[in-house]
C-alpha positions as CSV (number, residue, x, y, z in Angstrom):
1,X,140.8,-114.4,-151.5
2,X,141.6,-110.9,-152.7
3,X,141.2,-108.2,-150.0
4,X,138.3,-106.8,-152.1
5,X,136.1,-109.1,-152.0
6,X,133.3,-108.8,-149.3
7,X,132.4,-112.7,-147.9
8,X,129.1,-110.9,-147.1
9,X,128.3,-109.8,-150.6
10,X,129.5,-113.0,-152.0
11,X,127.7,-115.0,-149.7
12,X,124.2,-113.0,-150.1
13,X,125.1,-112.8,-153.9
14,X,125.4,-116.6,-154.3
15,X,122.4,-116.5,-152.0
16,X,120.6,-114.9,-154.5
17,X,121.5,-117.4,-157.2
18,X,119.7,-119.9,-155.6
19,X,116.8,-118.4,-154.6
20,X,116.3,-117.1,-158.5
21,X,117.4,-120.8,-159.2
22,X,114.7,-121.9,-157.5
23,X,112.2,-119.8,-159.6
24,X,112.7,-121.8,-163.1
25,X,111.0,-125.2,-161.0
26,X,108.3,-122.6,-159.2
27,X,107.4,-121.7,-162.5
28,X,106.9,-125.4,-164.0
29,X,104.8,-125.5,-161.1
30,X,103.1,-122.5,-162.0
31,X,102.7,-123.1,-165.5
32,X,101.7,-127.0,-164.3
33,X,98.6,-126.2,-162.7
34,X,97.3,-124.0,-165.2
35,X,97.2,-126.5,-167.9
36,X,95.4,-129.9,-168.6
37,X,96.7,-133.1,-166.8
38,X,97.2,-134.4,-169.7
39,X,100.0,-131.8,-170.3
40,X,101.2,-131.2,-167.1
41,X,104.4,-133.2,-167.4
42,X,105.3,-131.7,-170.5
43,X,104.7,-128.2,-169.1
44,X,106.9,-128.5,-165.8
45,X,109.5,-130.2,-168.6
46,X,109.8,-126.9,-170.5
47,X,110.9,-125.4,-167.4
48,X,113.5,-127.9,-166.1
49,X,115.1,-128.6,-168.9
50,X,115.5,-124.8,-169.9
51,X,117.5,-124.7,-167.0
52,X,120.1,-127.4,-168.0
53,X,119.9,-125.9,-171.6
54,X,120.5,-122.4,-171.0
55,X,123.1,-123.4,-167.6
56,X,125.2,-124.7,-170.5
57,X,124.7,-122.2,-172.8
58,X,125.5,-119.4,-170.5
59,X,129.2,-121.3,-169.5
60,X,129.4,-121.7,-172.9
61,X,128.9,-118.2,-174.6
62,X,126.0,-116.9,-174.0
63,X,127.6,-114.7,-170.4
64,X,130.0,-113.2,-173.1
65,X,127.8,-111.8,-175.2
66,X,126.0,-110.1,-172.8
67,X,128.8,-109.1,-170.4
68,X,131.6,-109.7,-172.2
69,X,133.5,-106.4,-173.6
70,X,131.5,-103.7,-175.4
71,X,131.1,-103.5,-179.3
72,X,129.8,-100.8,-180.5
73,X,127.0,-100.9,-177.7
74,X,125.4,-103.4,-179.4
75,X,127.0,-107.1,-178.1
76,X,129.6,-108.1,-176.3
77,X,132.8,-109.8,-177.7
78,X,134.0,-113.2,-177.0
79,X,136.9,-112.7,-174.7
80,X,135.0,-114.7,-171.6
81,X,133.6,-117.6,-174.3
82,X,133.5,-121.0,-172.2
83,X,134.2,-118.5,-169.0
84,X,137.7,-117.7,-170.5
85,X,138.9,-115.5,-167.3
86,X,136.3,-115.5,-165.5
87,X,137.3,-116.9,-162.2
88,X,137.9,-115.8,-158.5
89,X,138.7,-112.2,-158.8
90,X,136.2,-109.1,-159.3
91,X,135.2,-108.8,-162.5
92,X,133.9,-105.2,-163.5
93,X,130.3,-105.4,-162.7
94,X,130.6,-106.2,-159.1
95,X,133.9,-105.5,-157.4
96,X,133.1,-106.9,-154.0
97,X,132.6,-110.3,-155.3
98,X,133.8,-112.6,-157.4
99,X,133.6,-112.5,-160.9
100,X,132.1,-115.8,-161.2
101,X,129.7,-115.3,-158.5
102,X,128.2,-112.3,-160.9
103,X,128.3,-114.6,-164.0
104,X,126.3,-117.2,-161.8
105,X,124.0,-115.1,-160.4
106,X,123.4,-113.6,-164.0
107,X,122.8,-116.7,-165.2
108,X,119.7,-117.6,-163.3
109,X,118.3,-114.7,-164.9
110,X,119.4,-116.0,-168.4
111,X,117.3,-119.4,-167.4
112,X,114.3,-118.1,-166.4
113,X,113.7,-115.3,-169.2
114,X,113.0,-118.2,-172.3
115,X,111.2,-120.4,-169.5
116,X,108.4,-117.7,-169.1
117,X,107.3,-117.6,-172.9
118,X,106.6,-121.4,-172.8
119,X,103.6,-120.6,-170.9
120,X,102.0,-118.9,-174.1
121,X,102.5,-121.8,-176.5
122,X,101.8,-124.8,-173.8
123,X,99.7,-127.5,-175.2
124,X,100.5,-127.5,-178.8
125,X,104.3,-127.4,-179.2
126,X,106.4,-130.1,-180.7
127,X,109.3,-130.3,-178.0
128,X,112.1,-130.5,-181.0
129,X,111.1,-127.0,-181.7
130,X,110.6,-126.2,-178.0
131,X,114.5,-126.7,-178.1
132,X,115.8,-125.1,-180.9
133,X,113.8,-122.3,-180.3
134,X,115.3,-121.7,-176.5
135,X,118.5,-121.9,-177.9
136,X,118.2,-119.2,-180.7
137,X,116.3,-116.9,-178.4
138,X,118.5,-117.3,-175.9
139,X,121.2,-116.5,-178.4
140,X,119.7,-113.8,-180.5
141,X,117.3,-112.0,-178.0
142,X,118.1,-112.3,-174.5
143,X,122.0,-112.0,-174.6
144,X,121.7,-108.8,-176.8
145,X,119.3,-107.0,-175.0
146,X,120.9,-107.9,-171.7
147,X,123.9,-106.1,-172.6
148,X,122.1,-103.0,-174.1
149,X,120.9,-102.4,-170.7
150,X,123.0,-104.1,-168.1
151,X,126.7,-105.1,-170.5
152,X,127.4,-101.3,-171.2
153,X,125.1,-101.2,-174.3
154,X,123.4,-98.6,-175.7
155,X,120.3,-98.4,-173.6
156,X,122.9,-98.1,-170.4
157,X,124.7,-95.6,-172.1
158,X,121.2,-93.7,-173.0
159,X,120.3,-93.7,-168.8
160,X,118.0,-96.5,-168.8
161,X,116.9,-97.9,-165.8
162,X,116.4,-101.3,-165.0
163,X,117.1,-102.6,-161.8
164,X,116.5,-106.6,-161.9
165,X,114.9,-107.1,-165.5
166,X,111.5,-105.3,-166.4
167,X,112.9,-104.7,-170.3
168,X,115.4,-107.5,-170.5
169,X,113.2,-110.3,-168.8
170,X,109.7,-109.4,-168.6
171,X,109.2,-107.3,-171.9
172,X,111.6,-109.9,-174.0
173,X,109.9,-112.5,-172.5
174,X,106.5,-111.2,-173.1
175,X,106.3,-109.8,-176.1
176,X,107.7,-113.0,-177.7
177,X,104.8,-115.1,-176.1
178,X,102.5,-112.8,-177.9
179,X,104.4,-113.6,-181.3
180,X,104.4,-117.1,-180.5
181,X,100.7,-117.4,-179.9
182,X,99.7,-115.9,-182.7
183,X,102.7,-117.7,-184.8
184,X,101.6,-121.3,-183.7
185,X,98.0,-120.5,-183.4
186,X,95.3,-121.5,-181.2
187,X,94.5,-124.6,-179.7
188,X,92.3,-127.6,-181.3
189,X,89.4,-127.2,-179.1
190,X,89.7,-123.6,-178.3
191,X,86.6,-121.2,-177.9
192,X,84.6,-124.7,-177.6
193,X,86.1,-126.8,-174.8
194,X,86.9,-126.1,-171.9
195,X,90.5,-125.4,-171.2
196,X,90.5,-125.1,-167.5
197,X,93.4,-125.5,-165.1
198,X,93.5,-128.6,-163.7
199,X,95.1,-128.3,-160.5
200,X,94.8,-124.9,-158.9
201,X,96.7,-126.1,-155.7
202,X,100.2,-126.4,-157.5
203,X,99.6,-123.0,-159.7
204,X,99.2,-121.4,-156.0
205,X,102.1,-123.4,-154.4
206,X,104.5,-122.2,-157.8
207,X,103.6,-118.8,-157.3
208,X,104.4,-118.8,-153.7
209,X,107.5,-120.4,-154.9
210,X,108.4,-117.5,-157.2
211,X,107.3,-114.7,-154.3
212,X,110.0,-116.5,-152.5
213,X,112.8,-116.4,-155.0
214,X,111.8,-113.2,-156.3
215,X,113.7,-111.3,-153.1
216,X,116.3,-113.0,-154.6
217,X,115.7,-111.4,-158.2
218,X,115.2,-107.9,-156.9
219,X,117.2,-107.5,-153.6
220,X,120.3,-110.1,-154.7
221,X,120.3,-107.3,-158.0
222,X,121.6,-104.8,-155.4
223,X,124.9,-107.2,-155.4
224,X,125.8,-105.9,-151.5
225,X,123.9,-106.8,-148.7
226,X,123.3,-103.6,-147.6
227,X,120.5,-100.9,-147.5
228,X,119.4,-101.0,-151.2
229,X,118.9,-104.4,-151.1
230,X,117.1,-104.1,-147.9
231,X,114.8,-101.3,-149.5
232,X,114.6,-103.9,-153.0
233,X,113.1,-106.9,-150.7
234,X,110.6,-104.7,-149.3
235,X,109.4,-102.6,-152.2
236,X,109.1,-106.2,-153.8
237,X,106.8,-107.8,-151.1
238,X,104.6,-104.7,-151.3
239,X,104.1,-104.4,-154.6
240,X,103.3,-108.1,-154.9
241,X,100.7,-108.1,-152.1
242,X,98.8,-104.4,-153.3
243,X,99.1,-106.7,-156.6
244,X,97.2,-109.4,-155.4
245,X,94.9,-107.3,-153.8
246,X,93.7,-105.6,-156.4
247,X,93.7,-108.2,-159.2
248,X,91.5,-110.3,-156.9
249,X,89.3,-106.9,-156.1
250,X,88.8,-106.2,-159.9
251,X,88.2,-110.2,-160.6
252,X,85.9,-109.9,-158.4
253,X,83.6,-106.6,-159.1
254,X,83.7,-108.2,-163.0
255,X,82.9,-112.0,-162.4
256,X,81.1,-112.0,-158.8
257,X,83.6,-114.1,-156.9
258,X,87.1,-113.5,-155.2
259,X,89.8,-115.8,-157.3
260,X,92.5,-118.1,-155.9
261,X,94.1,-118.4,-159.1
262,X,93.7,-114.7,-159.5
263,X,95.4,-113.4,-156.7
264,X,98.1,-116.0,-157.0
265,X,98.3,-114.0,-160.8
266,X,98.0,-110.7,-159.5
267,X,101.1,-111.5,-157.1
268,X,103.3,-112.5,-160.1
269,X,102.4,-109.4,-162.3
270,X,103.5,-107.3,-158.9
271,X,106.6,-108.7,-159.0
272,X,107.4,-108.2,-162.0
273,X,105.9,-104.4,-162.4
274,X,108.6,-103.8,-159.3
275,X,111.4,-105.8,-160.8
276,X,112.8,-103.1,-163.1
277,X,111.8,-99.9,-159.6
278,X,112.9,-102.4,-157.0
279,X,116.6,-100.6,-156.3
280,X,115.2,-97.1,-157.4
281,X,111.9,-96.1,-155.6
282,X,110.4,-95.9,-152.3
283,X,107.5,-97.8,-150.6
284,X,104.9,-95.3,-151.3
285,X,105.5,-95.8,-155.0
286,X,106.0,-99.8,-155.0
287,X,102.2,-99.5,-153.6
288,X,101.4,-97.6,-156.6
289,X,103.2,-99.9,-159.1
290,X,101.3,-102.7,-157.7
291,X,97.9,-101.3,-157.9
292,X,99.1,-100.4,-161.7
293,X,100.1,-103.9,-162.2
294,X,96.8,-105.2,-160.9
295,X,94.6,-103.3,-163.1
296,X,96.9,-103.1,-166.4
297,X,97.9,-106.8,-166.0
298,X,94.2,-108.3,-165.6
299,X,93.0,-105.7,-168.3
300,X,94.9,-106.6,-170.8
301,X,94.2,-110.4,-170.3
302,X,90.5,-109.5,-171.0
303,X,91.4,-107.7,-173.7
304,X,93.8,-110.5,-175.4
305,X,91.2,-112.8,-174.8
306,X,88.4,-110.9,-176.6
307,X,90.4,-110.7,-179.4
308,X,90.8,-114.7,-179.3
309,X,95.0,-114.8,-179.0
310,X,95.9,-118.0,-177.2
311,X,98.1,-116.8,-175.5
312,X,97.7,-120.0,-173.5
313,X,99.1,-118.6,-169.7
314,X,98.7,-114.9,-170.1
315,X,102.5,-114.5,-170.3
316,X,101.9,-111.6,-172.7
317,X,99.5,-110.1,-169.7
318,X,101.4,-110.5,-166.7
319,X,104.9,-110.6,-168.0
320,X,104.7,-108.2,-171.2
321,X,102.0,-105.4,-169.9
322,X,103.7,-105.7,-166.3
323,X,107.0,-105.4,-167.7
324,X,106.4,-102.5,-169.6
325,X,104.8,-100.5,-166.5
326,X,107.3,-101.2,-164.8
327,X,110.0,-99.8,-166.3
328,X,107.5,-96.5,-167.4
329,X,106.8,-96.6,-164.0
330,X,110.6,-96.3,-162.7
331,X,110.9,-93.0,-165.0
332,X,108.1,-91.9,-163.0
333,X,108.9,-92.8,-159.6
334,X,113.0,-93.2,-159.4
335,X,114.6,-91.2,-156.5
336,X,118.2,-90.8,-155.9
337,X,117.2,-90.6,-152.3
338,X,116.8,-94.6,-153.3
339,X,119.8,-94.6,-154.7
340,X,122.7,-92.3,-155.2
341,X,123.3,-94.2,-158.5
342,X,120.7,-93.4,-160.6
343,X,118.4,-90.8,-161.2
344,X,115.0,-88.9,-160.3
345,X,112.4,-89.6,-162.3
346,X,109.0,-87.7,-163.3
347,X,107.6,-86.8,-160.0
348,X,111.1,-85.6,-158.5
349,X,111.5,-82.8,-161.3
350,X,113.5,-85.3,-164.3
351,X,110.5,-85.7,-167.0
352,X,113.8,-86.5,-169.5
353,X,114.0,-90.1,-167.4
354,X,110.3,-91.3,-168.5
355,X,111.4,-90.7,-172.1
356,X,114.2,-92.4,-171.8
357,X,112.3,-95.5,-170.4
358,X,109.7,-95.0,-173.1
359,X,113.0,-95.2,-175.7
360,X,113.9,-99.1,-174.0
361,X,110.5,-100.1,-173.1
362,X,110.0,-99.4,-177.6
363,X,113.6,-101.0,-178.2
364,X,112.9,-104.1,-176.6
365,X,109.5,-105.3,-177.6
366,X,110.3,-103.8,-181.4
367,X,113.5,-106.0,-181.3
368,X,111.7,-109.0,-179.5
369,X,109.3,-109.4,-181.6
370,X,111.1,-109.0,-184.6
371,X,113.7,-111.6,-183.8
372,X,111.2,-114.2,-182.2
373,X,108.7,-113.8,-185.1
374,X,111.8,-114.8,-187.9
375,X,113.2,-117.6,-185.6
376,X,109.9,-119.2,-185.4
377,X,109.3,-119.1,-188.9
378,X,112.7,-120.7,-189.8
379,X,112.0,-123.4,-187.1
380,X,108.6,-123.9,-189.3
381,X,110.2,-124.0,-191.9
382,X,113.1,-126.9,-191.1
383,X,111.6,-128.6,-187.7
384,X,107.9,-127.7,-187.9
385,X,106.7,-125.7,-184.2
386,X,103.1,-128.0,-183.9
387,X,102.3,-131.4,-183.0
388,X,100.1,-133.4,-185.4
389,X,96.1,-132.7,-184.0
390,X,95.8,-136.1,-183.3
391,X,98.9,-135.9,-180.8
392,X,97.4,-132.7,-179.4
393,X,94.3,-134.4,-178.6
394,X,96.1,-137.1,-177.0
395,X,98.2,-134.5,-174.4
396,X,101.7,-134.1,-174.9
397,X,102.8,-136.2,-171.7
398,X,102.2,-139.2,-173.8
399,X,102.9,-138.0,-177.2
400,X,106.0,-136.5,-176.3
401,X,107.3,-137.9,-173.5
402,X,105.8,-141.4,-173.1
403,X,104.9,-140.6,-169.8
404,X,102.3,-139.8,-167.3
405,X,101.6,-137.6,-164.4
406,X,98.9,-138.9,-162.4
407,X,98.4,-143.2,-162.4
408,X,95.2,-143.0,-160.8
């Protein structure tokens, strides 16, 4: 082993990997809940089998492209394609570990991102599409935003901050839902049946589940096992829990009853409002973010369901509206007192850091939603993205996977 290399950092590093590994299953279970039994199998699918997909992909080239050597700020060449050099000594990201402990970790980011828009199209998506469409999003959206911000790219040139993912996972991620409900459409029965979740108890164990691995997401981003990660894990528990609070507080002032399923959302959109802060503000302001994150996030779900978008799972609510205050929120609230790396934001005399947020939180969703809305019309076009009604009515356990998920 090279005298560089901190077994301390690699071991909480590789750590970390696992714990975010363990957040693509959390969310099937999430995600499982939330829809009709008759879709659960196909729902928790999406999730596991983005993991294999994109494991590959990553290995393959998709680490290259966002890691790889800068071009131009805009991608990253191919001189790591199938992990070409990428073995047991430091890599430039991380110099205390090894390089394929950073490409590993990175790569449980790279699974999770696609598996969090399948919650806005669940129920009604042909599962040839399904995987096509991770692929080319993985390809065309994720990798190039991932190394605008984290691969030397122009938004890390420009001084943007994002710690663990707010614009390269949760805006990506949910401003493509959005596209992709209103691309595909809503569901046959929608605004007449009811669409209810049909088993709150595993929605509340996924998010647990995800609460869990996030202190992998936002504390393993810190890379050392050291104070900043320390600081990450426990902005990122706050920020969930003032969350939770608060979502179930408004839920319940506006419908008359305290909501299981609504703090268990509240939680998720706190974590990911602190993903993009977590190695850059204090406690004080993680409370903030999360009380910003409880009223944004459950607003905007009213809204998108006054205006009758299926969004199916409220990815574009929790993940695209959390997301995006989040990373406003770091330009407001960033410290170097946090960390020596970065920079103050609003309230510590540095207005120019909120416009510089404001600059990736526009890039991202303009270039998401561009990208996502053509690849889901050329999938149209050649694969078709629906199921026949009649196979929607059925549930797409059976239809598309000849299987069921309760035999009682």
């Amino acid at each position: 082993m090279p005298n560089n290399i901190s077994a301390g950092d690699t071991a909480w590093l590789l750590a970390s990997a696992a714990l975010v590994m363990l957040m693509t299953p959390a969310l099937g279970f999430f995600y499982g809940g939330l829809v009709r039994r008759k879709n659960v199998l196909a729902t928790i699918m999406h999730s596991f089998f983005i993991l294999c997909l994109i494991s590959v992909q990553w290995v393959l080239w998709g680490y290259t492209l966002a890691f790889g050597p800068d071009h131009g700020g805009i991608i990253g060449g191919l001189d790591w394609l199938a992990l070409r050099g990428v073995g047991q000594d430091p890599g430039p990201y991380a110099p205390t570990v090894p390089h394929e402990a950073y490409m590993v970790f990175q790569m449980m980011f790279a699974v999770i991102t696609p598996a969090l828009i399948t919650g806005a199209f669940a129920e009604r998506k042909r599962f040839k599409a399904f995987v096509v469409f991770t692929l080319l999003w993985a390809t065309f959206v994720y990798d190039p935003v991932a190394h605008w911000v984290w691969g030397g790219g122009w938004l890390g040139q420009l001084g943007a901050l994002d710690f663990a993912g707010g614009t390269v996972v949760h805006i990506t991620s949910g401003v493509s839902a959005l596209v992709a409900a209103l691309v595909l459409g809503r569901r046959v029965g929608y605004g007449r049946d009811a669409l209810e979740p049909h088993d709150a108890t595993m929605t509340v164990l996924g998010a647990s589940l995800l609460w869990f691995g996030w202190f992998g997401f936002n504390a393993g981003s810190a890379i050392t096992a050291g104070g900043l990660a320390a600081n990450a894990f426990v902005v990122t528990n706050t920020a969930a829990a003032m969350a939770a609070l608060t979502w179930m507080t408004v839920s319940w002032l506006h419908k008359g009853a305290p909501s299981v399923l609504g703090a268990a959302a509240g939680a998720v959109a706190g974590l990911v409002a602190i993903t993009p802060a977590s190695g850059y503000v204090d406690v004080s302001a993680s409370i903030l973010i999360g009380l910003g994150a409880g009223v944004f996030c459950y607003t905007a779900i009213q809204l998108t369901k006054r205006l009758k978008v299926d969004d199916a799972l409220d990815v574009f609510g929790v993940h695209g509206i959390g997301g995006a205050w989040g990373a406003l929120a770091t330009g407001i609230f960033a410290t170097v007192a946090i960390n020596s790396g970065a920079k103050d934001g609003l309230v510590y005399g540095n207005p120019g850091q909120l416009g510089i947020q404001a600059i990736a939180v526009a890039a991202s969703i303009i270039y998401s939603a561009v990208m996502t809305f053509v690849i889901l019309k050329l999938i149209d076009v050649f694969v078709g993205l629906r199921v026949p009604e009649n196979e929607e009515v059925l549930g797409l356990d059976a239809s598309q996977h000849r299987e069921a998920a309760y035999q009682i």
